[in-house]
N, C-alpha and C positions, 0 to 999 in steps of 0.2 A: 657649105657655109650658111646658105639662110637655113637649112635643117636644125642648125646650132641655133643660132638667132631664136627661131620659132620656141627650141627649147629652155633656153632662157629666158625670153618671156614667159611663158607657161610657167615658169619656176620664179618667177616674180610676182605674178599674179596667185600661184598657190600660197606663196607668204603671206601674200596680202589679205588673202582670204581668213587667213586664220583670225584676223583680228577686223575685218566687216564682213556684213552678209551681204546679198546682192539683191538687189529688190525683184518683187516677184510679183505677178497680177495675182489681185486676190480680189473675192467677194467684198461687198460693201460691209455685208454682214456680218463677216468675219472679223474679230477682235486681232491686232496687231499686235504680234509677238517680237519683241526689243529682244533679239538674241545678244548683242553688244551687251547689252547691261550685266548676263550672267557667265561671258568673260571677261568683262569688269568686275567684277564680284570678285571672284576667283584672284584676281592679282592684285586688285585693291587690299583685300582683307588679309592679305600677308603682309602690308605695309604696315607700320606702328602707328604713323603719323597721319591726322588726316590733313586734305590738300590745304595749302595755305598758300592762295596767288598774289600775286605784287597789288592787286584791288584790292583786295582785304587788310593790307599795310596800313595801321593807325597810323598817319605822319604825325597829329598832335601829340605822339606818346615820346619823348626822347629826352635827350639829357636834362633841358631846362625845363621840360614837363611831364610831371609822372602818371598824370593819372586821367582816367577819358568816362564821359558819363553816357548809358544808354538807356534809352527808356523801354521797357519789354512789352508789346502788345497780346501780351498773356501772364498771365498768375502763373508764378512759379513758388511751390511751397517746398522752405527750407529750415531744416529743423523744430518745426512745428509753429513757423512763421509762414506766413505770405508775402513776397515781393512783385513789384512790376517797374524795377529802377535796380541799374546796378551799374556801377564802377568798374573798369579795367584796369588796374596798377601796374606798371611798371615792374615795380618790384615781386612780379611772383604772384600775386594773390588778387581774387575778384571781390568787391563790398558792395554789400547791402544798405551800405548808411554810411556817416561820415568819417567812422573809424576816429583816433588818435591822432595828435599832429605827429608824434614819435614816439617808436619803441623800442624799449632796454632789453637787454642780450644780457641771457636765454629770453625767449617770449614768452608770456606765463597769462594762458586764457582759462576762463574769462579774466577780466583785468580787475585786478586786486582791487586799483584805487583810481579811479578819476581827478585829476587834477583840475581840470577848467569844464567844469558840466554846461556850461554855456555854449563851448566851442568844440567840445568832442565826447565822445560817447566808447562804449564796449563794441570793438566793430563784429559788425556779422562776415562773417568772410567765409572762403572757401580758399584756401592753400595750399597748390601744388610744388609751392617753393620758396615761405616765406622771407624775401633775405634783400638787403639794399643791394641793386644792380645797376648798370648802368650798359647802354646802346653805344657799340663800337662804330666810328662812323668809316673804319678802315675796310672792314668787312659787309660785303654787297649784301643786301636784299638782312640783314639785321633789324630786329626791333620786333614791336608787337602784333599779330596779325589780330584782327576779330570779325568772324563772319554770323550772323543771327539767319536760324536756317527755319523758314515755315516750310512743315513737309507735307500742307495740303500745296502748297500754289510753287514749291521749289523746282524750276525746270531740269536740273542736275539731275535724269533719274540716278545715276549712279551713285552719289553722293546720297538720294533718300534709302536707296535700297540697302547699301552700306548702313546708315546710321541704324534702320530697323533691325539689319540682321545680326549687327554689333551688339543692343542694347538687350536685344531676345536672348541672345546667346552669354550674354553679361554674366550674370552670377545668380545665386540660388534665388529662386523667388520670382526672377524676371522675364519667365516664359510667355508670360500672357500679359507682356509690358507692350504699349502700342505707343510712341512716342508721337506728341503732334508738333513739339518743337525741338530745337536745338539751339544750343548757342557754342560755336569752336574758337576758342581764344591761343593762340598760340606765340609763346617765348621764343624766339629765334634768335640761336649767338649771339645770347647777351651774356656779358661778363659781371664779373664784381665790381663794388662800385669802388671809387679811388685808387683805382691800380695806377702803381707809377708806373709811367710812363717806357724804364729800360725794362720792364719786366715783361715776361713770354706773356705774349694775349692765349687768356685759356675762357673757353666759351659753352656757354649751355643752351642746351633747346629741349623744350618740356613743352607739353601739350595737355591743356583740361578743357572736357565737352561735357557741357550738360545738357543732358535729356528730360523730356518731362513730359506729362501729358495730361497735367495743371492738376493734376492728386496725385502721383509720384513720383518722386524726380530720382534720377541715376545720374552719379557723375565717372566720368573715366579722366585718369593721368597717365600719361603716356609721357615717359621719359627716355629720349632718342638717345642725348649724349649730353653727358656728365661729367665735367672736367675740372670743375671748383666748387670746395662745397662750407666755403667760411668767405663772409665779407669787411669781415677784420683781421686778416693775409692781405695787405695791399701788396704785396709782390706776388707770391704764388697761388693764392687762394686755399688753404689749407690749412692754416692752424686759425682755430678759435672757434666758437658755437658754429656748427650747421645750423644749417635753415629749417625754421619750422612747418610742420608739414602734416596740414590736419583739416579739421572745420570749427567755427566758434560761431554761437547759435547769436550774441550780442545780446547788449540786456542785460548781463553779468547773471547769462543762467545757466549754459551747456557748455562744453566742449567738448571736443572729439579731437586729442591728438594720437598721430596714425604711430605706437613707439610699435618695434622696439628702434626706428628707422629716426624719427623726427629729433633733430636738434642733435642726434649721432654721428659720428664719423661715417656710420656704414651708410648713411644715403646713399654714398658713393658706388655702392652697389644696387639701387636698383632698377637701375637698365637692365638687369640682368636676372630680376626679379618679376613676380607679378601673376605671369603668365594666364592673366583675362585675355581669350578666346584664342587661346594657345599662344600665345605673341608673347615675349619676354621683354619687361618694361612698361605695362598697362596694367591698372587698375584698376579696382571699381568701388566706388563706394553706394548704397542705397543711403539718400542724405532729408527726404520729405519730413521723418517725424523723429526716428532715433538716428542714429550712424551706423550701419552697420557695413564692414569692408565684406568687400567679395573676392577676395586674395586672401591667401594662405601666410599666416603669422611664423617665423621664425622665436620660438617662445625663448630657446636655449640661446641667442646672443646675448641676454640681457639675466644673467644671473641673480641681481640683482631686484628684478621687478619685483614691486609692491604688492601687487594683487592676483589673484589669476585671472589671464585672459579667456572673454569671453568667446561664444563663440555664435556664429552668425548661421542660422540654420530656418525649413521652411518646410513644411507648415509648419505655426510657431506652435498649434494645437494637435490634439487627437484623440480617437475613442480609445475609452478605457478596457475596450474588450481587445486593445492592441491592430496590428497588421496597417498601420498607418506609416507609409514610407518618407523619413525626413533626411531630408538632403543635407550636409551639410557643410559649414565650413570653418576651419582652425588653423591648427597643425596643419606643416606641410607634409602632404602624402611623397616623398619624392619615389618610392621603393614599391609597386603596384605589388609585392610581394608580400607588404609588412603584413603584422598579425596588428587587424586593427577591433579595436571592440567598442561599442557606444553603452553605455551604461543610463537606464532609465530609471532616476530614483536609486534603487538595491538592484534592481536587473537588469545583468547583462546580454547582448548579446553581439552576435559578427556583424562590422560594418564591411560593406562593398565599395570598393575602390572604381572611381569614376577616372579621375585625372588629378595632378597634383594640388589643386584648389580643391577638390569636392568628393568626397562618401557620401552613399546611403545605409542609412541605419532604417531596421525597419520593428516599429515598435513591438514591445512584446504585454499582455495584457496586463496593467497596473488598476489594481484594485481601490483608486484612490481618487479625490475629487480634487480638483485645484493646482496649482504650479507645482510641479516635482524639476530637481535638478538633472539636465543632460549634459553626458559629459562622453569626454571620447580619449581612447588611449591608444599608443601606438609601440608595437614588439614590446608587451607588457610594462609598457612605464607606466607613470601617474597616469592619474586623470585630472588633467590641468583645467585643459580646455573645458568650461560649462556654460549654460544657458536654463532657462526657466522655461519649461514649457509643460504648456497647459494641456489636465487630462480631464476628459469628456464626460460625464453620464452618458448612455447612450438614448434615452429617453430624453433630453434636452438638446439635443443638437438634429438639425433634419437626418431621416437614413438616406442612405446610399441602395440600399436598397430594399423595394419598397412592394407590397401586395397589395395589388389594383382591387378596387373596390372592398373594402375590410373583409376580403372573405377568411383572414388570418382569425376573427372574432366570431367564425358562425363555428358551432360544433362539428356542422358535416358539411361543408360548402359543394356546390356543384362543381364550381373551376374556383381556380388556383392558378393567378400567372402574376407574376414578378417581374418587377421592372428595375434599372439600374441605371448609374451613369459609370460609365469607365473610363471617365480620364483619370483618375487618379489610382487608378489598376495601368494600365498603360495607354499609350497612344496609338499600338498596332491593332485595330480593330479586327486583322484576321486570326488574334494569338487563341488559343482555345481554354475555355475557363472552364473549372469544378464549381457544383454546386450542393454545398453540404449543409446541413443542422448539428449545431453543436446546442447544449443545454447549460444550465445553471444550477447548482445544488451546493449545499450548506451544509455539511456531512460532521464535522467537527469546530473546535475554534482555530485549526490551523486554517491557513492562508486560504480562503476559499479561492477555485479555480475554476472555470468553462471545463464541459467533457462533450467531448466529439461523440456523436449520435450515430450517424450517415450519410450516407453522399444520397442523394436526393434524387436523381435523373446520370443516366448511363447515355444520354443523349450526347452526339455533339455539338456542344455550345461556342459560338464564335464571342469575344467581347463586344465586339462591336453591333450583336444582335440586339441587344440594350432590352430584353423582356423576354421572356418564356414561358410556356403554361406546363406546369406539372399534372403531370396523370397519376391522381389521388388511387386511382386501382389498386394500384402497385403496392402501395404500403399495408393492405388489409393482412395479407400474410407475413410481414415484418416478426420477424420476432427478439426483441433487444430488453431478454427479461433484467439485464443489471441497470436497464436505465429506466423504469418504469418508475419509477419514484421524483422524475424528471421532470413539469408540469408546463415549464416554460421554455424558451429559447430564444436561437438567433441563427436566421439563414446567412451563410455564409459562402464569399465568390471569392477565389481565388485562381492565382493562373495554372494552369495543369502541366504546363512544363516552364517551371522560372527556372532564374539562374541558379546557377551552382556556383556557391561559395569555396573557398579554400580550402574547408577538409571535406568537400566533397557534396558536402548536404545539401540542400532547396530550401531557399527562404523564398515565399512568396507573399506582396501584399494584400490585405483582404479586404472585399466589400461587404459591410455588416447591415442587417437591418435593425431597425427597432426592435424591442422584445415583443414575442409571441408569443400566445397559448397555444398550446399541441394538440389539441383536440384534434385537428384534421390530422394530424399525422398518427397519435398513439389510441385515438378511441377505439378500434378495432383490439387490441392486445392491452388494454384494459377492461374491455366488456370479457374478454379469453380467463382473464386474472380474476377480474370480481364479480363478475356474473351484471347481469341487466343494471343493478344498481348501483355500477361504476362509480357514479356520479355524487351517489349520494353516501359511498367508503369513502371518497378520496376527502371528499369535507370534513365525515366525521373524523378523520385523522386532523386533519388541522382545529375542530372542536379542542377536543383533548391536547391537543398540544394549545392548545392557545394562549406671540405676536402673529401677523399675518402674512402670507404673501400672494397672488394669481395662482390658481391650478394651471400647469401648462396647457393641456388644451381646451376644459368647459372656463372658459374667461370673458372678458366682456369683447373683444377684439376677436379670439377665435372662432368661441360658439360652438367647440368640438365636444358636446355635450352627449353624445345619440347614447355611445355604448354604456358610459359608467354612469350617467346622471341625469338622463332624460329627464325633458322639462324643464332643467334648473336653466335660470338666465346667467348665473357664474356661480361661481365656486371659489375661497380661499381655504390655503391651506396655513397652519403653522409657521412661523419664519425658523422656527431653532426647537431640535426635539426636547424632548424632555430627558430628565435624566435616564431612565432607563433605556431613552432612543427610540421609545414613539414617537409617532405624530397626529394631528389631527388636522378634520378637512371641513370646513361646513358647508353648503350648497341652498342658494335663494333662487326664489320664482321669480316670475315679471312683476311682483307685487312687493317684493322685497325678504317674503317671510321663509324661514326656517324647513327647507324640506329636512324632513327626520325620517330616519331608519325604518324606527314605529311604524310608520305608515308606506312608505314604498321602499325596495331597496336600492333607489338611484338618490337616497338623501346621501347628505355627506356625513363622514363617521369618522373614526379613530382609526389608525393604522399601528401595527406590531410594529412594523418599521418604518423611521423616519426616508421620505421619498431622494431629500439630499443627503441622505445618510450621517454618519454623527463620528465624530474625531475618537481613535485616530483612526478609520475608517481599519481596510485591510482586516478585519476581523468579520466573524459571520453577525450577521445583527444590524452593522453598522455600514455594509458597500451602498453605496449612491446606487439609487435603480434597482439596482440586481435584488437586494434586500427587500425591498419597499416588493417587489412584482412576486418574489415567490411566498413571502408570508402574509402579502393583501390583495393584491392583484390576481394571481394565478384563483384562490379560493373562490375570487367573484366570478368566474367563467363555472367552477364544479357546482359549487353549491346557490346559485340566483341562475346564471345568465344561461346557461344550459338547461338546467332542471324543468323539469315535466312541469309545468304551472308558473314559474321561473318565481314570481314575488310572493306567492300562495304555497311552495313548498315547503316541505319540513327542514330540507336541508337548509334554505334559504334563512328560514326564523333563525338555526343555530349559528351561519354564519353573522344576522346582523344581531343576536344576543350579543357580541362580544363585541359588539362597534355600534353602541346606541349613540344618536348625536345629543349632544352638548349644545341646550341653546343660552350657556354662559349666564345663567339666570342668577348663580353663585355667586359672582363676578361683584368685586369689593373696588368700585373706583377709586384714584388716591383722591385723599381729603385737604380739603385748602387749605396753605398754610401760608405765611408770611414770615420773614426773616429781617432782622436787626442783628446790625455789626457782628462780632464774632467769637461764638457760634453758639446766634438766640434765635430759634424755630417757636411761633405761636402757632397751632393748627387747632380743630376743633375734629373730640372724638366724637364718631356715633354708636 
């Protein structure tokens, strides 16, 4: 009998264990590990709802009072406002300002018309359930909770680590979100308002938290249980307008309502929707500057819709040489099977199914400067779902990666080592990467394209190595006679074993650098081709063929003057090329004056092609960068910056014949005029 006893305890004490640790001598020195907290995690973050205790019960929120005011001891910016005061209602929804004494069914934001500007205004709100309610007093622990959460000084670890690991995991974009506040306002079994009294009590509980970390803000809705969804049904709650269900910026300038759901009958459905951080019935919206949801739109309920819906996707940018990975989100993926495609501009290609909120699409190179349309299709339907996103030069935006000490700029450098950042290649810093050179050439007026060169190093490269030095040996006996005509580039990192897409193929993302000149790579098998005076054929071929803005790097802030313009104190260049798509560049001393060609070749000059290229780009002549670098650029390294004398060479004189600077001596300023009624010009000619 006590053998049983002893047994039972022991089997009392093993359950118990599962859920605390047992304390243990430790060092002083040693940092204290809260094992409780990451089996808290684990059961917490299957719940929808977060905790809402009888302390946090507004008692002044109830029948005869709807609404409760907090002062926020932090900036929280919302819709491209700032607040630090907000309102909790009753009814559904949180204000930034005094809102309306009453509003007509349907709700229609912003508000059309202000009736009394004295007394009420366009509310700013935020709306997880816009609808007249009312607090059952029949039903325990009913009414509004609000807890205001600081998550430097909050002793709940549980509740900070939840909020973090919720908000990280949110929706596209919010990986590198660090929340320093919170605010949890929670609906609890509250009904419609005017229910008679013989009629079944049917009750709702809805939950919105916002996060923030006073220049981002995330909001989540979490909807538990949904059981009326009209407050002009005084007996069942079901016939007349749903409640609206959105954001309104106030001010009569934005809104954001969430359709095809808001003011619908199918509210009703989304408990069962949503599915932010796998949970059915949560949310997310990114709400700081525009609105964008982080939940997957149902486009086909609403046959009817006005517009095509947008879609909510991150980085909103990327280089025009492509391999930029954007995540995104529209359409719901429900079918991890579907044939899905993202279309950039005119190019398509396979998007990768994450979970039913989220694909990645991984761009492909668009030869174009500015917002192109992204859109995404699912078992070859439309393409509804779009967005605007923005394509790169790659000469304007920092590289990713990058050659230590310009040795990309010396003809025959000693070392060669390269550096990178790869988080946006991935986050496993053991995955193994390729390191290639691809090239640039302008061969026709069709669609000008990158051409893959070489793989670089047979070394094995970890991502997470973040640099590596190339052994220039190696390339002396290269021999890639179809690409010799080739002058410039771009080193290229990618994973060496990515995922496999659905028919089988590897899409991997790339890390690009700026463009280079090849000298270190192709001089050896040019000197093979033209003999000693490599340098000065490859010029004479481009011979024979041959308003304002900041130069990106000789300017007055950068000072990145050494290789193309030494001496000058800046440099402007042209704001808009010319008609036939040049451009021009002028370059001043500390003194102010005019460095010219004539005299050294680091004056500023005329360019074949304009540097931001010229509309509709996609043609040879006219690509941003790419253009500009192999008709003016690449020529300055054969014929100046390499050449035996560099400023004193023959080759040099032919290249800056055809780019003498302009010091605007021509230059016809407009003449004065004055104007009477209309249309009488007096000026004076010279």
């Amino acid at each position: 009998m006590a053998q049983l006893l002893w047994m039972f305890v022991f089997a009392c004490f093993a359950q118990l264990g599962k859920f605390q640790s047992v304390p243990k001598p430790r060092d002083a020195n040693v940092p204290v590990v809260r094992a409780p907290i990451y089996i808290d995690m684990k059961r917490f973050r299957t719940e929808l709802l977060y905790p809402h205790d009888r302390e946090y019960l507004v008692d002044t929120i109830n029948r005869g009072q709807a609404i409760r005011d907090t002062p926020l001891p932090f900036r929280l910016p919302f819709f491209g406002f700032d607040f630090r005061y907000i309102w909790i209602h009753r009814d559904g929804y949180i204000l930034f300002n005094k809102g309306l004494l009453e509003y007509a069914s349907p709700v229609k934001f912003p508000t059309p018309f202000i009736r009394d500007p004295t007394r009420e205004e366009d509310p700013s709100l935020i709306a997880p359930w816009f609808s007249y309610q009312d607090i059952p007093n029949s039903v325990e622990g009913a009414g509004v909770y609000s807890q205001l959460v600081n998550l430097a000084s909050e002793k709940n670890e549980s509740l900070k680590q939840r909020i973090r690991i919720d908000f990280k995991d949110a929706m596209i974009g919010s990986a590198d979100f660090e929340p320093t506040y919170a605010i949890i306002v929670t609906w609890k079994n509250v009904t419609h308002a005017n229910r008679m009294p013989s009629s079944t009590l049917k009750t709702n509980t809805y939950q919105a938290v916002i996060a923030t970390d006073e220049k981002r803000t995330y909001v989540m809705f979490n909807y538990d249980a949904i059981n009326w969804i009209s407050d002009k049904d005084n007996y069942d709650g079901q016939k007349g307008t749903p409640p609206f269900i959105g954001f309104n910026a106030g001010n009569r300038t934005r809104a954001y309502e969430f359709e095809p759901y808001s003011q619908q009958p199918r509210v009703s459905r989304l408990p069962s929707l949503g599915f932010g951080n796998g949970l059915n019935g949560r949310f997310y919206f990114q709400v700081d500057e525009e609105i964008w949801p982080g939940c997957c739109i149902e486009r086909y309920l609403d046959i009817n819709w006005p517009t095509r819906p947008k879609l909510t996707f991150f980085p909103r940018y990327g280089s025009m040489l492509g391999g930029t990975t954007v995540n995104v989100t529209g359409p719901c993926f429900f079918d991890p099977r579907s044939i899905i495609r993202c279309k950039f501009d005119t190019l398509e290609t396979d998007g990768i199914y994450r979970s039913p909120n989220h694909v990645s699409c991984i761009s492909p190179p668009v030869m174009y400067h500015g917002y192109v349309d992204l859109s995404v299709s699912i078992d070859q339907g439309p393409f509804l779902f779009y967005g605007k996103y923005y394509i790169q030069p790659p000469d304007m935006v920092e590289a990713d990666v990058n050659v230590l000490d310009g040795s990309d700029k010396l003809e025959a450098p000693e070392r060669f080592t390269i550096q990178w950042k790869h988080e946006k290649l991935t986050w496993d810093v053991r995955s193994p990467v390729t390191v290639a050179l691809w090239g640039y050439r302008e061969t026709s007026e069709n669609y000008p394209k990158l051409t893959y060169i070489d793989v670089l190093t047979d070394d094995t490269i970890l991502v997470g190595d973040r640099h590596h030095s190339l052994d220039l040996e190696v390339y002396k006996n290269r021999w890639n006679w179809d690409k010799l005509d080739i002058h410039y580039g771009f080193i290229a990192i990618n994973l060496t074993e990515p995922e496999i897409l659905r028919d089988g193929s590897r899409q991997s993302p790339v890390l690009w650098s700026g463009p280079l000149p090849l000298g270190w790579y192709f001089r050896h098998q040019w000197h093979r081709k033209y003999g000693k005076n490599w340098k000065k054929d490859i010029c004479e071929d481009w011979y024979y063929r041959e308003k304002y803005s900041d130069h990106l790097q000789c300017n007055e802030i950068d000072r990145k003057c050494e290789t193309f313009h030494k001496a000058a104190y800046h440099c402007v260049r042209s704001g808009r090329p010319a008609v036939g798509g040049a451009g021009q560049l002028c370059c001043y001393d500390d003194h102010g004056e005019l460095i010219r060609t004539g005299d050294t070749m680091y004056g500023g000059r005329p360019a074949r092609a304009f540097q931001f290229g010229k509309h509709p780009f996609k043609q040879r002549m006219m690509i941003p960068s790419l253009s500009y670098w192999l008709h003016d650029v690449a020529p300055y390294f054969f014929c100046c910056k390499w050449a035996e004398g560099e400023d004193d060479a023959e080759s040099c004189d032919m290249f800056k014949y055809w780019r003498t600077s302009q010091d605007c001596s021509l230059y016809q300023p407009p003449g004065v005029a004055s104007v009477f009624g209309d249309p009488h010009f007096l000026t004076l000619i010279v």
